[in-house]
C-alpha positions in Angstrom: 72.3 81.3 72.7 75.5 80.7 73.7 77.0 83.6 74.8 79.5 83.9 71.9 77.4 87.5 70.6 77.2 88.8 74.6 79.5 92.0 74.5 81.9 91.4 77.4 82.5 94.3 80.2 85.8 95.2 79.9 88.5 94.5 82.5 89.5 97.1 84.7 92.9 98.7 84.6 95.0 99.5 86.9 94.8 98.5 90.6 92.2 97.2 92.5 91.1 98.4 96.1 87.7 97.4 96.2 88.3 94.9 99.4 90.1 97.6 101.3 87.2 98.5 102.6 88.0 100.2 106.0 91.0 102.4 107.5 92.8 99.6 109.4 92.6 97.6 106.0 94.5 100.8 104.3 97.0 101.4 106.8 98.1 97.9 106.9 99.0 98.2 103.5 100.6 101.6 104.3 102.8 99.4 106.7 103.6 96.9 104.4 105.1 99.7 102.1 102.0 98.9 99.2 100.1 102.5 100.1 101.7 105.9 100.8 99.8 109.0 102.6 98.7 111.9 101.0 97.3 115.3 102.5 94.2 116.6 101.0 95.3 120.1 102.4 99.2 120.0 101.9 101.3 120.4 104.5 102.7 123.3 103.3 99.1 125.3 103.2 98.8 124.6 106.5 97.2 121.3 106.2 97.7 118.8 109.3 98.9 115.0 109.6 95.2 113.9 111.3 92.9 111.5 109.9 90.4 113.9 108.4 93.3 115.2 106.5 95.0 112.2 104.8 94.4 109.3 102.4 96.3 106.4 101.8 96.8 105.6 97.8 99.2 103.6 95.5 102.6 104.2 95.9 104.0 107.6 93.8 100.7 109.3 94.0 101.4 111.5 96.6 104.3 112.9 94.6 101.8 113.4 91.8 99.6 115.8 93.8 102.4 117.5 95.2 103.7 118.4 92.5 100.4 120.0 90.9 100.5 121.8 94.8 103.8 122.9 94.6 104.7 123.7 91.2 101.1 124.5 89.8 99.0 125.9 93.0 101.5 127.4 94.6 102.6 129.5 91.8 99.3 130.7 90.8 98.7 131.5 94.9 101.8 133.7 94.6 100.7 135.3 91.6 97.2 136.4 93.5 95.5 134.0 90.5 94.2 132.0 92.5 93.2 132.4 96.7 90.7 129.1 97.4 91.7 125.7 97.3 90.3 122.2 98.1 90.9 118.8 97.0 87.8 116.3 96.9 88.2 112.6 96.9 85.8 110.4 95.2 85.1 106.3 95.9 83.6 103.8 94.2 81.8 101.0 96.4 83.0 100.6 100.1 86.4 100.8 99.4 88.8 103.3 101.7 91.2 103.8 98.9 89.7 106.6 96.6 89.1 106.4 93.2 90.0 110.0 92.5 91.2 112.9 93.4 89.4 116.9 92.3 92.0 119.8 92.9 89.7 122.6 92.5 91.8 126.2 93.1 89.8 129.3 92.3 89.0 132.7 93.1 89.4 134.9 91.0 91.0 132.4 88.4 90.3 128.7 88.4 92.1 125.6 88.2 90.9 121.9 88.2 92.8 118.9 87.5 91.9 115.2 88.1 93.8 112.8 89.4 92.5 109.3 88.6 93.7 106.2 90.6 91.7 103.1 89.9 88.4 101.8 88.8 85.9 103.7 87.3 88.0 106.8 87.3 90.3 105.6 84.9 87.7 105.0 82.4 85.7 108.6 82.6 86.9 111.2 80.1 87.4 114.2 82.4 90.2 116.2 81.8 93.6 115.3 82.8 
């Protein structure tokens, strides 16, 4: 009757990117020091600095996935556990800045690890 019973949504946490809806909006904020690249393919696997290669997310993230690169994919690569790799971004809306991250290493072994930014990512319970 008057709303008092309605259950409410609940606020999202974290950040929220849903107006950066477009590269130029992203790499303004990348100017203004707010987002930070990061290589889907690292640099170091032979990834490239080119568009198709790189997203722009909250500052500190790209030191997240490099680290799981460096210090988790790269050893299981040298250990022969692990010779595929990609790294999938997921969005939510029109928004440039993903919501998500998938690492996926396999073959033989497999690895996957999430790494949730904003939005409805940071609500899901997927591992990690």
């Amino acid at each position: 009757m008057f709303g008092w019973f309605k259950k409410k949504s609940p606020q999202p946490n974290g950040p929220d990117f849903s107006g950066i809806d477009s590269r130029e909006k992203a790499e303004e904020l990348f100017r203004n020091g707010d987002l930070e690249k990061l290589y889907l393919m690292p640099l170091e696997f032979g990834g490239t600095d080119d568009p198709l290669n790189t997203l722009y997310v909250p500052v500190g993230l790209a030191d997240v996935k490099s680290g799981i690169d460096n210090n988790v994919i790269g050893s299981l690569a040298a250990e022969g556990k692990i010779t595929q790799y990609k790294a999938i971004p997921e969005y939510q809306g029109q928004s440039f800045i993903p919501i998500a991250i998938k690492i996926i290493a396999s073959d033989p072994g497999e690895f996957i690890h999430y790494i949730k930014i904003w939005g409805e990512a940071l609500t899901r319970e997927e591992d990690a």
